[in-house]
C-alpha positions in Angstrom: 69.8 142.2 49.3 71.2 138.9 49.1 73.9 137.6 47.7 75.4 134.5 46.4 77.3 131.9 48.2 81.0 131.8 47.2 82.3 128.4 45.9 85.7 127.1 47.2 87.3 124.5 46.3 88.4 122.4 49.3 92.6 122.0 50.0 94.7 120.6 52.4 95.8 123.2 54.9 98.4 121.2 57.1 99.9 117.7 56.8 102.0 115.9 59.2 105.6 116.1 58.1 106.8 113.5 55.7 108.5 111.2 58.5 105.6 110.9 60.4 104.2 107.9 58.2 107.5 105.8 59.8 106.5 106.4 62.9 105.4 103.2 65.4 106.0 105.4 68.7 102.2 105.9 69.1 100.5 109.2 69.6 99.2 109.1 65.7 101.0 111.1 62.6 102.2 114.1 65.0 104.2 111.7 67.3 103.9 110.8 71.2 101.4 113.2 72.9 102.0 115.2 76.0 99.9 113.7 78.2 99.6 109.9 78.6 95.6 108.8 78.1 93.7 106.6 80.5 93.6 103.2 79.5 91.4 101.8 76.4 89.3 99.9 78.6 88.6 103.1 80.8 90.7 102.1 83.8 92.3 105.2 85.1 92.4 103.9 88.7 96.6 104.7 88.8 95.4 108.5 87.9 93.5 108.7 90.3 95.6 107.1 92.9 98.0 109.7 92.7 95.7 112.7 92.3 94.0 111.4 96.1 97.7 110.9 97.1 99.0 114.4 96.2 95.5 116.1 97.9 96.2 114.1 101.1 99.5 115.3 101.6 98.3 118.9 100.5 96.1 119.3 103.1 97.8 117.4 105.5 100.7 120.3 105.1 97.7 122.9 105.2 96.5 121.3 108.6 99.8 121.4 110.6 100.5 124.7 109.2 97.1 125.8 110.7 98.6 124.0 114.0 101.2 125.5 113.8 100.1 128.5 113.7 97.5 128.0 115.9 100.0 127.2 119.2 102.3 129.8 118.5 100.2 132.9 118.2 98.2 131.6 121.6 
C-alpha cells in the first residue's frame, strides 16, 4: 500500500537576529566564530607551529618523568 507524498510548503526556520546585518566583525551573520580559520591561501604553518611546540614539551615532561622515575625506584 502506498501512499501519497505530503506537500509542504517550504519556510524559514531560523534567521540571524536583526543586528546581525550591521555587523563588519567577520565570522558571517552569527558574529565572530570560536575558532580562528587557517588562512585563505591555506597557510596554517603558525597552527602547526604551536601544535609541534606543545607535543615537544609534552613528551619532553613524559621522558624525565620516566627518568625520574627510573633512578629512584633503582
Amino acid at each position: 500500500m502506498k501512499f501519497p507524498r505530503e506537500k509542504r510548503e517550504s519556510r524559514t526556520v531560523v534567521a540571524p537576529p536583526p543586528e546581525a546585518g550591521r555587523r563588519v566583525d567577520g565570522g558571517g551573520a552569527w558574529g565572530p566564530t570560536q575558532f580562528d580559520l587557517p588562512d585563505q591561501n591555506g597557510s596554517n604553518s603558525q597552527a602547526i607551529l604551536i601544535v609541534a611546540l606543545v607535543g615537544v614539551v609534552v613528551l619532553l615532561i613524559i621522558a624525565a618523568l620516566w627518568v625520574l622515575a627510573y633512578f629512584q625506584f633503582t
